[in-house]
C-alpha positions in Angstrom: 221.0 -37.2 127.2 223.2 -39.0 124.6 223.2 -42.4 124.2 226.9 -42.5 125.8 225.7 -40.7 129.1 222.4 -43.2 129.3 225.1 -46.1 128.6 227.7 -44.9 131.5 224.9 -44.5 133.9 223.8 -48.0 133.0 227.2 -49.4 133.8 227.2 -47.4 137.3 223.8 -48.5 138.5 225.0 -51.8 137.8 227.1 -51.5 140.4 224.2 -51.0 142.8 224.8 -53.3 145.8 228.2 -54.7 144.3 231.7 -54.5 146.2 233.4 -51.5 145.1 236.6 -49.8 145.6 236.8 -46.2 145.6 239.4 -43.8 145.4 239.3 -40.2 146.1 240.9 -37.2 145.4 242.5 -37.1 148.8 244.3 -40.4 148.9 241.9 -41.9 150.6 240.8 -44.9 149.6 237.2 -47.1 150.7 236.2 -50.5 150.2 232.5 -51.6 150.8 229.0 -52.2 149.4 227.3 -49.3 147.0 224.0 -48.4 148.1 223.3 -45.8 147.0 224.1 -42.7 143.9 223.1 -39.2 142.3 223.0 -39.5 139.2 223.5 -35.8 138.6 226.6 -35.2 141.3 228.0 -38.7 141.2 228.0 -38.7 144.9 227.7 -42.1 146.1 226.9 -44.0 149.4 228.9 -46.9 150.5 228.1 -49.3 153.3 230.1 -51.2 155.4 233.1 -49.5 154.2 236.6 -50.0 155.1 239.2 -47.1 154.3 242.8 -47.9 153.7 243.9 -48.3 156.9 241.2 -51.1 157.9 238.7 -48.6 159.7 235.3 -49.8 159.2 232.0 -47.5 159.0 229.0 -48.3 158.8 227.9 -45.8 155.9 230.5 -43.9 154.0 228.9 -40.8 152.2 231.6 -39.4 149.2 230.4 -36.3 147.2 231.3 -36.7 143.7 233.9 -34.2 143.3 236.2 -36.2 146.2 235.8 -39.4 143.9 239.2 -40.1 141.8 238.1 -43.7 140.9 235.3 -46.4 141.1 236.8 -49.8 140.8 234.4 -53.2 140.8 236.2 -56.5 141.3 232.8 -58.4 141.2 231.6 -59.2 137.0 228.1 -57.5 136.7 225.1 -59.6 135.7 225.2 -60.2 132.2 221.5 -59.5 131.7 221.8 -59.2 127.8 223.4 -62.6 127.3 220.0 -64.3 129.4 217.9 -62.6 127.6 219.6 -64.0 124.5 219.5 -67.6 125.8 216.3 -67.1 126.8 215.0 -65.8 123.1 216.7 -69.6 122.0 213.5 -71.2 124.1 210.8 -68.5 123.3 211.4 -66.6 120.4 210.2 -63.0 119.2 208.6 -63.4 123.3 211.8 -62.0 125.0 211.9 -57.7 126.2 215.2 -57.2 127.4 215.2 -53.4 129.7 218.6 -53.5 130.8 218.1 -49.9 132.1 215.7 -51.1 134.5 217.7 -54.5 135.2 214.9 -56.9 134.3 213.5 -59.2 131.2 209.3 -59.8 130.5 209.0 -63.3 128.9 205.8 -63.5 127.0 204.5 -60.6 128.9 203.8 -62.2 132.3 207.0 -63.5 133.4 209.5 -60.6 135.1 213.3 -61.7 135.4 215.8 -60.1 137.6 219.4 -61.3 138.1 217.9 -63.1 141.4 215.1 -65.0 139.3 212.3 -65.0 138.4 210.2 -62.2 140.2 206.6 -62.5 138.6 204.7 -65.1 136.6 204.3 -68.5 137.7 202.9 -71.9 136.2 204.7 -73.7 133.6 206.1 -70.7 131.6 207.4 -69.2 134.8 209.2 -72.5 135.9 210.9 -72.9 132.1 212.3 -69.1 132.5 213.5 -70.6 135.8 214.9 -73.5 134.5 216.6 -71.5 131.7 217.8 -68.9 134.2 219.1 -72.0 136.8 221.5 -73.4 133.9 222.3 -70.2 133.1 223.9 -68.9 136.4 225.5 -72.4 137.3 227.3 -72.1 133.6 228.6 -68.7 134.3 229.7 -69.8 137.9 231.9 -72.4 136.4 
């Protein structure tokens, strides 16, 4: 797999539990949480959908050859930019795995884009410090 292909399934996984709107090759068009993709058909699984005409559904199943569009009003996590703050306050200590959606701060502390997710004394509460500033920064 190139680089590009490992990069564009990056950027749609980061869409995983997101709002999207979808378009398809039918006219249709859906509005809802992703859930759920296959990576090889690009069929995707939306929940709590609403079509163009303000019909809800609970789970909306599109196979990838019906799907015209993928739109994302919602600004993914901008994991790299954490990690990079959080290299100011531990350097050569930070492992960004953006594939996998997570940092490892001196090896024992995990951080998601909800916090921090393993680790704990006073390392743990600095990432969570760092992390705290960082999201009410990017909210304003």
């Amino acid at each position: 797999m190139s680089i590009a292909q490992r990069k564009f399934f990056t950027e749609v996984a980061a869409l995983v539990d997101k709002t999207v709107i979808v378009a398809t090759t039918t006219g249709k068009t859906f509005t809802g949480t992703l859930v759920g993709i296959n990576p090889d058909s690009l069929s995707l699984c939306i929940a709590e959908a609403k079509d163009e005409t303000g019909k809800a559904s609970h789970r909306v199943f599109l196979t990838g050859n019906v799907i015209a569009q993928i739109s994302s009003t919602e600004k993914p996590f901008d994991l790299k930019a954490l990690a990079t703050r959080l290299e100011k306050v531990f350097p050569t200590m930070v492992k960004l795995y953006e594939d996998k959606g997570f940092i490892w701060v001196m090896d024992k502390v995990k951080l998601t884009e909800q916090g921090v997710m393993e680790g704990s004394g006073p390392a743990a509460e600095r990432v969570q410090r760092v992390y705290d500033q960082f999201i009410s920064e990017s909210k304003s």
